[in-house]
Structures are given as C-alpha cells and as structure tokens.
C-alpha positions in Angstrom: 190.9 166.4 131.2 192.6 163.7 129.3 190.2 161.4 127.3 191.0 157.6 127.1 190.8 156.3 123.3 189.8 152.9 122.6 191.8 150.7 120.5 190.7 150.7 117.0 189.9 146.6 117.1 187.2 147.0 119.7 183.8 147.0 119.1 181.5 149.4 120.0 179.4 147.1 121.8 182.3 147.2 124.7 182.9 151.2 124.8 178.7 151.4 125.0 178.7 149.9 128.6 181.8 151.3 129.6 180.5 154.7 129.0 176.9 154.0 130.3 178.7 152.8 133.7 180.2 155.8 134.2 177.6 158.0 133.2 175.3 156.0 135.8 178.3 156.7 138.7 178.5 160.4 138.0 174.9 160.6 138.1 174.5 158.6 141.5 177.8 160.5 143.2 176.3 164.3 142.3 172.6 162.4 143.9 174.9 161.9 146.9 176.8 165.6 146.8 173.1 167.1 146.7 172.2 165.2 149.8 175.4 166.4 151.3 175.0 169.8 150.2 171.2 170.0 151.6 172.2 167.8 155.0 175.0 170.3 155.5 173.2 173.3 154.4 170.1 172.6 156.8 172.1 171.6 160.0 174.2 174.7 159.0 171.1 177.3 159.0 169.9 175.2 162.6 173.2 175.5 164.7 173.4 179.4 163.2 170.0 179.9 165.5 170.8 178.5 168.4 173.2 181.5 169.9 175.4 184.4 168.8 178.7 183.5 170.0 182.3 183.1 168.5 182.2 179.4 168.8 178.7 179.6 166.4 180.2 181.5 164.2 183.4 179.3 163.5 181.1 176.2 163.1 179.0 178.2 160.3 181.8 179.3 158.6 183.2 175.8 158.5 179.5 174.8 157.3 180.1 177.1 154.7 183.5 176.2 153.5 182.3 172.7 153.3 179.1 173.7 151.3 181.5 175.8 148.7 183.8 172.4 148.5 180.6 170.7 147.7 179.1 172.9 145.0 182.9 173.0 143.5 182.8 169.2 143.6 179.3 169.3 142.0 180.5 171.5 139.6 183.7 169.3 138.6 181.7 166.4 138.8 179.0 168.1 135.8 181.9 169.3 134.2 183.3 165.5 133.9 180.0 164.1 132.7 179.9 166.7 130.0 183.1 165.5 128.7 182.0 161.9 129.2 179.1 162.8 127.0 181.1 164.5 124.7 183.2 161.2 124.8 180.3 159.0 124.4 178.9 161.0 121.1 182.1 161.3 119.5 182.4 157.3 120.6 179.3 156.3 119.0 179.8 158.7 116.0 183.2 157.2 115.4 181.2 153.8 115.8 178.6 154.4 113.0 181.9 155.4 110.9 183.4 152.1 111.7 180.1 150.3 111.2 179.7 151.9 107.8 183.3 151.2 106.8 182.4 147.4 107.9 179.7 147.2 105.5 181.1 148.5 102.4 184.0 145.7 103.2 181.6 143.0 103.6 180.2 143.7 100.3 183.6 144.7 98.8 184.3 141.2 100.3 181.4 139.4 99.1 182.0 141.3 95.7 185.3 139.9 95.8 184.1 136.3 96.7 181.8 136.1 93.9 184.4 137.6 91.1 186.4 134.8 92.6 183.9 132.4 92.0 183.1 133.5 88.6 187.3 133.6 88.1 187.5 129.6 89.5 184.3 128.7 87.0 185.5 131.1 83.7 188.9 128.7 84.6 187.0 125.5 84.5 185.0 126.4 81.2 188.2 127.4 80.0 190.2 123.8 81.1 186.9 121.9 79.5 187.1 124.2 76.4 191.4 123.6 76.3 190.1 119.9 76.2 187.7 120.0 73.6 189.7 122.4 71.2 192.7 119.6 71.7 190.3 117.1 71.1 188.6 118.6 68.1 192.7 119.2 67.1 193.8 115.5 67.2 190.2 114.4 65.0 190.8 117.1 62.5 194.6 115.6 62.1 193.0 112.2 62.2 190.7 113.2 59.4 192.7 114.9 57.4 195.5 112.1 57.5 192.7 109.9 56.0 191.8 112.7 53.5 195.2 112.8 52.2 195.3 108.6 52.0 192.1 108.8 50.3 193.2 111.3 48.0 196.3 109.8 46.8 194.4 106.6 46.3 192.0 108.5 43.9 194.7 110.4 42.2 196.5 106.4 41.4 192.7 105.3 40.7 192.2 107.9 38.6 195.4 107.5 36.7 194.8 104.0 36.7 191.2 104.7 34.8 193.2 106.8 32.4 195.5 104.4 31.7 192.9 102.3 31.0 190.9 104.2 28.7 194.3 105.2 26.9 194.8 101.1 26.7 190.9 100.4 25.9 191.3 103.1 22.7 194.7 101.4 21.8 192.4 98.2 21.8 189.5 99.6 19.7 191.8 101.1 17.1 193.7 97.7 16.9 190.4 96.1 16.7 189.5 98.2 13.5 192.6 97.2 11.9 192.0 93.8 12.4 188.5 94.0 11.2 189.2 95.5 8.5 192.2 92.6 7.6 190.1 90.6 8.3 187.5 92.1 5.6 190.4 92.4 3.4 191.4 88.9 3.5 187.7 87.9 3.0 187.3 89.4 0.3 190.8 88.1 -1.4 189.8 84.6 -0.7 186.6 85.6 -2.3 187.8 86.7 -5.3 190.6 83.5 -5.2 187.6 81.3 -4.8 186.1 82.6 -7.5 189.1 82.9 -10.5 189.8 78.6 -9.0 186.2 78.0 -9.8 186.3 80.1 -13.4 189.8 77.8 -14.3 187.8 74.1 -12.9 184.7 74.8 -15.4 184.9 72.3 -18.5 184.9 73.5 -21.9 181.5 72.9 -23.7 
C-alpha cells in the first residue's frame, strides 16, 4: 500500500487530525463489517434449519461466500489501519525530529540576534570611540602647536636674558674702569691741589 508523505512545510498539528480521522473511520467501518458478519452469520445458521433442499443449500453457500468476503474485508481493513499506525508513529516521530530541529534554530536564531546586537552596540562604542580618539587627536595638535609657540618664545627669551647678562657684565666691567679713572683722576687733582698750595705759601 502506498503511503502519502506530507510536505515538509506542514506542521504536525494538520497530519495529527488527518490521521486521527482516519483512524476513527477504519475503526467505525470494521464496527459495521462485524455487524455484517454476525447479521449474516445468524440468518445464515436460521435459513440452514429450516429444510434440506437444493435451494437451502445454494442460499448457505452464498451466506458463506459473503461471510468469507467480509472477514477478507475485515482483514484488509486491519491490515490498513496497521499501516496507518505505522504512518501515524513514523508521522509523529518525524514531528518530534522537526520540533527538535525547530528549537535548536530558534536559539541558533536568538543566538544570532543577540551577537547581532552586541555587533550593532561593539560598532557604536567603536563610532563614539573613532570620535573621541579624533577629538583627543585635533587637542593634542592644538596643544602641541602652542608648545612649540611657547617654546620658541622661551628659547628668544632666554637668549634675550643672555644677551642681557653678557651686556649687564660688559656694563660692570666698564663701570670698574670708570671707577677706577675716576679714582685715578682724584687722586691727581689731589696731589695738583696740593704742589699749587706748596708754590702759593709765602716765604717767612
């Protein structure tokens, strides 16, 4: 007997009543073969005592053709419901398979939706961090711009203090020469005032 396969989008919660269907209409059509069978069997074994004649015997042997039919029909029809069953295990097996295939891709997916999340958030952190490093680029340039300004303008203040002290030494050695000149020339117009006040005194 050929077996019909679902397709594989379906969900198991269509194939369930499908097979339950037909498990309840082969249960209700061998209910109805039995009656049969036993309706047939007991008016078969009442017209076999009524008379010994030809025409009796025809009728039972009909009676019992029909009866064999029956039971072969019973027998095709447990036959069939065995292979539904079959059917029905390997259906819901085949479900649980599917169902536990579902689940590991809803949390491969979930799994996947969080790493995505965590990719989209590591990718802002790393825009905000871009923004600061450029920031913290452009004020170390800034500052070190001003570094070198201030730099050069110590290096010509300190050359300019050098020159000084070179100019204030120049200054203090000059100063000691004129000191001492100025000594010097003290001391000449001492002595001059001195030999004009020897040559103004008046003989005794």
């Amino acid at each position: 007997m050929a077996r019909k396969t679902s397709a594989p989008e379906k969900s198991g919660a269509a194939e369930r009543p499908m097979t339950s269907e037909a498990t309840r209409l082969l249960e209700r059509m061998n209910k109805e073969l039995h009656a049969r069978v036993n309706t047939l069997e007991s008016k078969g074994a009442g017209d076999a005592g009524l008379g010994e004649g030809h025409e009796a015997s025809d009728e039972s042997g009909g009676f019992s053709a029909m009866v064999k039919d029956l039971h072969g029909e019973i027998d095709a029809v447990y036959v069939l419901k065995n292979a539904l069953k079959t059917d029905l295990e390997t259906t819901q097996k085949r479900l649980a398979e599917e169902e536990a295939v579902r689940a590991q891709l809803e949390t491969r997916l979930s799994l996947l939706e969080a790493k995505a999340a965590l990719a989209d958030q590591l990718r802002e952190d790393m825009s905000f961090v871009e923004e600061e490093q450029n920031g913290t680029s452009r004020r170390l340039k800034e500052a070190t711009s001003r570094l070198e300004k201030v730099t050069e303008e110590r290096d010509r203040l300190a050359e300019q203090k050098a020159a000084g002290e070179k100019r204030i030494m120049q200054l203090q050695h000059e100063r000691f020469d004129l000191e001492a000149q100025v000594l010097g020339l003290k001391e000449r117009l001492a002595e001059m005032v001195s030999q004009f006040g020897a040559t103004q005194t008046p003989a005794p």
